[in-house]
C-alpha positions as CSV (number, residue, x, y, z in Angstrom):
1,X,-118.3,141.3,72.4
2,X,-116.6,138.2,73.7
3,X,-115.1,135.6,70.7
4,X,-116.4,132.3,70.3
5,X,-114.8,129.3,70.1
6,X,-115.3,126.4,67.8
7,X,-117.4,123.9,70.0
8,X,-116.1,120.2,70.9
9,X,-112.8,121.1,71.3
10,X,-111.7,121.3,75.1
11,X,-107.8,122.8,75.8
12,X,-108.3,121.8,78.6
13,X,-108.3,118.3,77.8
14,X,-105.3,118.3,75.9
15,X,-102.5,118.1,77.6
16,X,-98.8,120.6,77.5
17,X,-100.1,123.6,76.5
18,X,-98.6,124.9,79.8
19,X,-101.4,127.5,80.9
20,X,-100.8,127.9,84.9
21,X,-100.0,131.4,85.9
22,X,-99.3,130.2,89.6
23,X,-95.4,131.4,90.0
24,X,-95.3,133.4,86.8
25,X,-93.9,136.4,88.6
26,X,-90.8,134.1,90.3
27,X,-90.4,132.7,86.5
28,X,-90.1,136.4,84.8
29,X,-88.3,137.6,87.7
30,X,-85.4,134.7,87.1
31,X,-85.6,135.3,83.4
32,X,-85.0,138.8,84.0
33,X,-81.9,138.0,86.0
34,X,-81.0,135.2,83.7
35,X,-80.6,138.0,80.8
36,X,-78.7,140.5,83.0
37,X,-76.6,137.9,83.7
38,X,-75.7,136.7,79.8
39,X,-75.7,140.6,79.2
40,X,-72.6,141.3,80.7
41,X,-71.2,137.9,79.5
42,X,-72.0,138.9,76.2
43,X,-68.9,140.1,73.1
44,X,-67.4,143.6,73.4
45,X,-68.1,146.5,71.7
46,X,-67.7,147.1,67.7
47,X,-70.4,145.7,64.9
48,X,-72.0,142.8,66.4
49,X,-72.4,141.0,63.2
50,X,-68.8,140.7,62.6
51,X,-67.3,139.7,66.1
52,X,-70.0,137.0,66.2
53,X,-68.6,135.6,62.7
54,X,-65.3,136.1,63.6
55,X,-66.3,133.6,67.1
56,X,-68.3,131.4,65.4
57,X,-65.3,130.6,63.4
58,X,-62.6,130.2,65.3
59,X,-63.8,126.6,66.0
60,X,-65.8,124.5,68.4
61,X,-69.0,124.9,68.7
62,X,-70.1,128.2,69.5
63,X,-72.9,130.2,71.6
64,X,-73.2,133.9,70.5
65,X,-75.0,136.2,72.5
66,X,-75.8,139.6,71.2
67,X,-78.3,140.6,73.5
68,X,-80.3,144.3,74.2
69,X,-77.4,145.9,71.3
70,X,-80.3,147.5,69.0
71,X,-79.6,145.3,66.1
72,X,-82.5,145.9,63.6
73,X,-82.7,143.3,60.5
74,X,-79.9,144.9,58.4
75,X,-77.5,143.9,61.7
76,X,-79.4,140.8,61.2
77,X,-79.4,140.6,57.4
78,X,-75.4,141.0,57.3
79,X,-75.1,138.5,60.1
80,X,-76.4,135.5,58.3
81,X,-75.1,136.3,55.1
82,X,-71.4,136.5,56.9
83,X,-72.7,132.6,58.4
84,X,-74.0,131.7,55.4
85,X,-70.5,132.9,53.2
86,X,-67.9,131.8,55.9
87,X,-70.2,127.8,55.6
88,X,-70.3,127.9,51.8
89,X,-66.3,128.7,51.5
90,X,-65.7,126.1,54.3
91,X,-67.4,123.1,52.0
92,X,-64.9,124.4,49.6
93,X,-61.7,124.3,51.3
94,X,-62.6,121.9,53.7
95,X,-61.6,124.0,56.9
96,X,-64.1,124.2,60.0
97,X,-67.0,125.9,59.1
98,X,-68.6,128.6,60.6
99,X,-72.2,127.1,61.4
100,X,-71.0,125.6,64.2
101,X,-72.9,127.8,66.2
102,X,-75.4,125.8,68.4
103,X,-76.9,129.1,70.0
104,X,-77.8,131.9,69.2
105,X,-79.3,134.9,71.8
106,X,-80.9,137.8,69.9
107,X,-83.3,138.9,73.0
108,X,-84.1,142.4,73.6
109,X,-83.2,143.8,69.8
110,X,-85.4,145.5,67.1
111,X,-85.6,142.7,64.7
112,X,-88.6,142.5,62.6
113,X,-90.1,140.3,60.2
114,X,-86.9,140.9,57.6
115,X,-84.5,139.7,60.0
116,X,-87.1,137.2,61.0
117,X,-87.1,135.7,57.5
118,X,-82.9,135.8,57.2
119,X,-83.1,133.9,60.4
120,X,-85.4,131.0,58.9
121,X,-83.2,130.8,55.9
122,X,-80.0,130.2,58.1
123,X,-82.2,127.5,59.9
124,X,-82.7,125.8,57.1
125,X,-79.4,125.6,55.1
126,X,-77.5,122.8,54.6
127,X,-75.6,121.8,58.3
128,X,-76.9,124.1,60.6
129,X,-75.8,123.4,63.6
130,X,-78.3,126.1,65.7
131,X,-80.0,123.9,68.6
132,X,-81.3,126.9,70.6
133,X,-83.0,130.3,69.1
134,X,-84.1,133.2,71.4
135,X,-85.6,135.9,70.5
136,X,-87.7,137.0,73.3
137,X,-88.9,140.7,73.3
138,X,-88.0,141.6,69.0
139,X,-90.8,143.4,67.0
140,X,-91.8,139.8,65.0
141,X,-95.1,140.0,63.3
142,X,-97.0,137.2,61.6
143,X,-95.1,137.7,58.4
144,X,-91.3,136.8,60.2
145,X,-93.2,134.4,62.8
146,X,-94.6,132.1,60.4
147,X,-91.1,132.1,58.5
148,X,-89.5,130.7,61.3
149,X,-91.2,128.1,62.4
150,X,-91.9,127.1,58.9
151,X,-88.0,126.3,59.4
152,X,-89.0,123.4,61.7
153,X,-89.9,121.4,58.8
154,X,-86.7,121.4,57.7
155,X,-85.6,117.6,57.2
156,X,-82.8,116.9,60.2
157,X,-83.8,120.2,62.2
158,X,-81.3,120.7,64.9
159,X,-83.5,123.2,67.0
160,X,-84.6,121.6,70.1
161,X,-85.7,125.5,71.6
162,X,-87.1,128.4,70.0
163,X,-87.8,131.3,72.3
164,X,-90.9,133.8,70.1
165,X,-92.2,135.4,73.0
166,X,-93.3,139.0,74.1
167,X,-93.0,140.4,70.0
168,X,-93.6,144.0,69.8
169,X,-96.0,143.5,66.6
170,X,-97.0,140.7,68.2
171,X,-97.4,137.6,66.8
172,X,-101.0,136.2,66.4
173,X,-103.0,133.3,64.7
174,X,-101.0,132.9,61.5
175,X,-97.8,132.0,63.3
176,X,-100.0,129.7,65.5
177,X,-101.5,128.2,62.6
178,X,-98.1,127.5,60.7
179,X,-97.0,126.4,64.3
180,X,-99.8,123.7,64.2
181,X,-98.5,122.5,60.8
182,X,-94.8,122.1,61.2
183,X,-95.3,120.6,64.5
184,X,-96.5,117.1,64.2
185,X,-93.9,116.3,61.3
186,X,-91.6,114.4,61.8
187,X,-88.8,116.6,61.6
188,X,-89.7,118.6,64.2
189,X,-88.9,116.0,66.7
190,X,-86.0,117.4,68.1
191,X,-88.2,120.2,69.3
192,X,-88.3,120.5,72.8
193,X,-88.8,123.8,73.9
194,X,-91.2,126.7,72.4
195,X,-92.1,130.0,74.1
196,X,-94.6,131.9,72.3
197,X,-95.9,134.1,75.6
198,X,-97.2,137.2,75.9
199,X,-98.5,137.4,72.4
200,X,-101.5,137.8,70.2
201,X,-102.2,134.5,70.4
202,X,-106.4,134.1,70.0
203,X,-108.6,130.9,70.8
204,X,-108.4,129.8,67.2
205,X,-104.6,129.7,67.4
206,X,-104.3,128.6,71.1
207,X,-107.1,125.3,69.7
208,X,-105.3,124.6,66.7
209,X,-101.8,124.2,68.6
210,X,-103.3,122.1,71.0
211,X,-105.0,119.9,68.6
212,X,-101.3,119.9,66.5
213,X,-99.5,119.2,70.0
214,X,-101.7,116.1,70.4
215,X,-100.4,114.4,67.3
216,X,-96.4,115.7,68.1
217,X,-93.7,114.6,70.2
218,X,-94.8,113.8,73.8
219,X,-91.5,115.9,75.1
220,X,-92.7,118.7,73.9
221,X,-93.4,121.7,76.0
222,X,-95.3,125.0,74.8
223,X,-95.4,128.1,76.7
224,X,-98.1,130.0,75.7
225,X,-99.6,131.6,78.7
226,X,-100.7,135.6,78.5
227,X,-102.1,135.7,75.1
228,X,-104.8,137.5,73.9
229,X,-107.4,134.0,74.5
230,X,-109.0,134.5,78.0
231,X,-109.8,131.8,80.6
232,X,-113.5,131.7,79.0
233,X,-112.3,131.1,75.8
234,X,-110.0,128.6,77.4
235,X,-113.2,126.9,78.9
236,X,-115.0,127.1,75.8
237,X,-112.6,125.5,73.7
């Protein structure tokens, strides 16, 4: 049985939910290449947790890429608590600290909601420094999902991109619906970019972020094509 939508509320009237499939497969394509590419540009061997805290403090700011290396949420776990310990003991002895780090590619790994929810507690600590997220093609569920963007509330957010898509649970309504409440505050104004394709994504969610996107930032862009709302639904909304 096909879902229903709410009536009097047209997506298609409200505009940047980006929807167009027309060049999709050129877009995957280049993003394919694009993380081949920062593959082999990516830290040596040994535990990935510790070389990327051993970069992010050695000054600067920082991008780590840790991409397609199996980390699961313990990796993930120990990886913000090293950020989290190296930033506290900077404040102390008033060295560099180690949230530097503007970027941050986890693509292509096995974290869950656990490492999901470490994530969102580094996002919102005191300084953080992280402008751009990805995460494309983890096992995030509602549970992780909704933690992070939660984390754009966060007075001062830095994050201007956060890349949720393809989520081997995969993420569905909740996160949508938590999406739809972070995003017309005003701390999520430095939010440029968010990616939450090929998902679980229903009508319900897909209406409430358009109805949230209409009261947000005018420069921001949501990528929520491939979802599990039709072009029916789309029409009936």
């Amino acid at each position: 049985m096909r879902r229903t939508s709410p009536p009097g509320k047209k997506l298609s009237t409200l505009p940047r939910i980006e929807s167009s499939t027309v060049g999709l497969d050129s877009i995957e394509a280049a993003a394919d290449a694009e993380h081949r590419a920062a593959a082999r540009r990516e830290m040596p061997g040994g535990p990935a947790w510790r070389e990327a805290a051993e970069r992010a403090s050695a000054g600067g700011s920082c991008e780590l890429a840790l991409i397609e290396r199996g980390l699961d949420d313990a990796d993930v776990i120990a990886l913000v608590a090293s950020l989290q310990r190296e930033a506290a003991g900077s404040a102390l002895t008033g060295s560099r600290p180690i949230n530097n780090v503007t970027s941050l590619d986890l693509r292509g790994n096995a974290i869950g909601d656990a490492g999901a929810a470490a994530l969102s507690g580094l996002l919102r600590g005191e300084g953080c420094a992280i402008c751009t997220l990805r995460l494309w093609g983890n096992r995030i569920g509602d549970e992780g999902g909704a933690a992070l963007v939660s984390a754009l509330a966060r007075p001062n957010s830095s994050l201007t991109s956060l890349d949720l898509g393809k989520q081997g649970q995969p993420v569905g309504d909740a996160v949508a619906a938590a999406l739809a409440s972070s995003l017309p505050r005003c701390a999520c104004r430095a939010l440029r970019f968010l990616d939450v394709r090929y998902n679980a994504i229903g009508a319900t969610g897909a209406t409430a972020l358009a109805v949230a996107l209409g009261r947000a930032d005018s420069a921001l862009r949501v990528w929520v094509t491939s979802n599990a709302y039709n072009d029916q639904d789309a029409a009936d909304l």
